[in-house]
N, C-alpha and C positions, 0 to 999 in steps of 0.2 A: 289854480291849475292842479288836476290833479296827479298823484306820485305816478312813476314811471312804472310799469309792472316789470319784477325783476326777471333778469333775461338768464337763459336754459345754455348749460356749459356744458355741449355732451363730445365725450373723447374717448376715441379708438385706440382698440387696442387689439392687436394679434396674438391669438391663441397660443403662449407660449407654457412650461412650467411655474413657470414664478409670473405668471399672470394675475393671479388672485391677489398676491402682497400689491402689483403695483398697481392694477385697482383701487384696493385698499390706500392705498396712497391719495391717489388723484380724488379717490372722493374726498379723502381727511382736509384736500388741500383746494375742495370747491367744486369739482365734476358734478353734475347733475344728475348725467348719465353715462353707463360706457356701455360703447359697442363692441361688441366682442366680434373679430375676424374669425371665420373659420375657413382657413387656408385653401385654397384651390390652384391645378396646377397652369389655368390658363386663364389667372384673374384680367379680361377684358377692361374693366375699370381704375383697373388702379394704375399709379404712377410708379416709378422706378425706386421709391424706399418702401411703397407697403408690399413690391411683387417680391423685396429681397427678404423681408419678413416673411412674406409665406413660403419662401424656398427652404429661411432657417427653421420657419415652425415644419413646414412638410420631412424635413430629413430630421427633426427631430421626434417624429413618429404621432404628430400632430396629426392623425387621423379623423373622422368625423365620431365615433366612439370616446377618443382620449380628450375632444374637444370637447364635449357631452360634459365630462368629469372635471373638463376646467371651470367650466359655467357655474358646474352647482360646485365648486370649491369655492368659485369669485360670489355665488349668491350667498355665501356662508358670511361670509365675510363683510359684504357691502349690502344695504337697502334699499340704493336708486336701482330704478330700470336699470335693467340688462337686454343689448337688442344684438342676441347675435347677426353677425353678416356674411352674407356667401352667396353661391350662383345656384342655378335652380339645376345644376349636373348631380349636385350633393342630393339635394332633394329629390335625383329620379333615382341617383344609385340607393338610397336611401329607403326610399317610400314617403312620401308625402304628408299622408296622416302619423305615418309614426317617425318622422321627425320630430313634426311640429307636438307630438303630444311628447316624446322624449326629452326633446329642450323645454318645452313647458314646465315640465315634471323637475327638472335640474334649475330653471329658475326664471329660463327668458319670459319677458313684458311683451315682445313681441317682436318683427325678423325684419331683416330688409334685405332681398334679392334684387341688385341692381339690373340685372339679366331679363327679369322678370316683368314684361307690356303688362301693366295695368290689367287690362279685358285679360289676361288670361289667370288660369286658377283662382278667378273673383272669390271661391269660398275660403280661400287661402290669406285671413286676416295679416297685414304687414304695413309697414311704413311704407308708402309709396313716395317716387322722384321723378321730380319737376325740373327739366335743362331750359333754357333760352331758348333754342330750338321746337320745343312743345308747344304745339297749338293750339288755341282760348279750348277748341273742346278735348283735346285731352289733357291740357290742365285742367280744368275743369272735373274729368272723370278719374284724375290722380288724388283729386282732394277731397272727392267725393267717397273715393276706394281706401281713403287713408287712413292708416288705425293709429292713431293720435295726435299724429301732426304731420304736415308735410315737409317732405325734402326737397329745397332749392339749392340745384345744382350751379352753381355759380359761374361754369365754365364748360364750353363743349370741347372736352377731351377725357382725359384720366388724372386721377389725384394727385396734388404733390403741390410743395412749396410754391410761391410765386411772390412777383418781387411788388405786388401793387395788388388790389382788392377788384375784383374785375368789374367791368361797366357793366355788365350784363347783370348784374343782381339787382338794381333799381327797377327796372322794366319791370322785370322779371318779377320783384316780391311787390310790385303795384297791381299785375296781371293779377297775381295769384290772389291778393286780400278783395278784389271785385268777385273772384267766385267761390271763397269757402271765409269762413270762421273758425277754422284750424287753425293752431299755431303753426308759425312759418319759422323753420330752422337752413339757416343755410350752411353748406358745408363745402367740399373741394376748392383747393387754392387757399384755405385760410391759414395763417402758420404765425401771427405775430401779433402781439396786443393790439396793435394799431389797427391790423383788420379787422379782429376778433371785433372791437370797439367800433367802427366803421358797419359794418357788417350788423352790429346789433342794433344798432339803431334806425334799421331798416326792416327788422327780422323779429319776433321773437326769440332767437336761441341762433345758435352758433357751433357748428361738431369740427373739430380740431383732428385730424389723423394721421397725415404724413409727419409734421412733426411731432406729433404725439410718441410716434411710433420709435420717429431719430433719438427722442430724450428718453422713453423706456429701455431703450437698447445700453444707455449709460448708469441704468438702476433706478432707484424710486424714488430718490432725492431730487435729481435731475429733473425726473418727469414731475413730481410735486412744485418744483420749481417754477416749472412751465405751465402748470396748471394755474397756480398760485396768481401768477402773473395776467395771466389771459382772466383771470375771476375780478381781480382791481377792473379789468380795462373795460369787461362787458357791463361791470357797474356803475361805470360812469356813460352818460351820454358822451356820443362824437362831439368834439370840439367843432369837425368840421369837414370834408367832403376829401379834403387832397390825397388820401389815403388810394381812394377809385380811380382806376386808371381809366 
């Protein structure tokens, strides 16, 4: 039989000042990748700990310029991918092309606008997202459109803890490996080695953000901690299913 291909630890994190140290952390302590949030004041997808995150990064002057300068302070520092995250409002107040050449130039691998249907701004290279909900052909054309791997949204709502790995991720990462050869990362609803573990054995890779976000908020011990923890659980195969609710 042969080895397992080892599975992708990617963990969010919101544009704060002391953002770069606890990247620097979470990579030291196993992260693959981080996503870097950059704050918006009407994040549709997120759950109720990353919208309080973008309230505390927005009033602390976390602008899309200041977040620009956290990136390439975080790429200074770390060598995984960097993917910043935000809604495509930043990107029209912004300009499109000079975003995306902005954040390039500071250090981002590539973006992900949860906002953002597939079919639109196609020359607009990003990680595209895959929900339960998405039908064979726009699954299909999210994996097609996707710039390195695809995102399995594991739950049709907004992010944030949850007390069980949802059922929706089996279907869901079967649908998706019958129409691409991309790696499959799932993320929303994950917060505990048990899913992270569950979840990987289903998935290539695993993105961690609500609680990513709750153990940054307590320093980069904490959040290395939690990183630390979820790297043991995706390196082991699932013992067993009861984790899926």
């Amino acid at each position: 039989m042969s080895a397992r291909a080892p599975k992708k630890l990617v963990i969010y994190l919101m544009a704060m000042p002391d953002t770069p140290e606890l990247a620097q952390a979470a990579v030291d302590a196993g992260a693959d990748m981080i996503e870097l949030g950059f704050p918006f004041s009407d994040p549709l997808a997120d759950g109720p700990l990353i919208r309080r995150a973008g309230e505390r990064s927005l009033a602390a002057g976390m602008r899309t310029g200041r977040c620009l300068e956290v990136l390439a302070a975080t790429r200074a520092l770390v060598g995984v991918p960097l993917i910043p995250m935000t809604y495509a409002s930043l990107f029209d107040a912004y300009g499109w092309e000079q975003l995306e050449q902005d954040a390039r130039s500071a250090g981002a691998t590539s973006f992900i606008v949860p906002d953002l249907p597939s079919d639109v701004h196609p020359e607009f290279r990003r990680v595209q997202l895959a929900a339960p909900t998405s039908s064979d052909a726009r699954l299909q054309l999210s994996a097609q459109e996707s710039d390195g791997w695809l995102y399995l949204v594991t739950v049709t709502g907004t992010t944030g803890a949850r007390s069980d790995l949802s059922s929706a991720l089996p279907p869901l990462a079967a649908r998706a490996r019958a129409v691409t050869e991309q790696p499959l990362y799932a993320g929303f609803g994950i917060s505990t080695p048990d899913q992270a573990r569950a979840a990987a054995n289903l998935t290539d890779g695993v993105v961690v953000g609500s609680r990513a976000v709750e153990a940054a908020e307590h320093g980069a011990a904490e959040l290395a901690q939690l990183v630390s923890s979820l790297r043991s659980a995706i390196d082991e195969p699932a013992l067993d299913s009861s984790t899926v609710a």
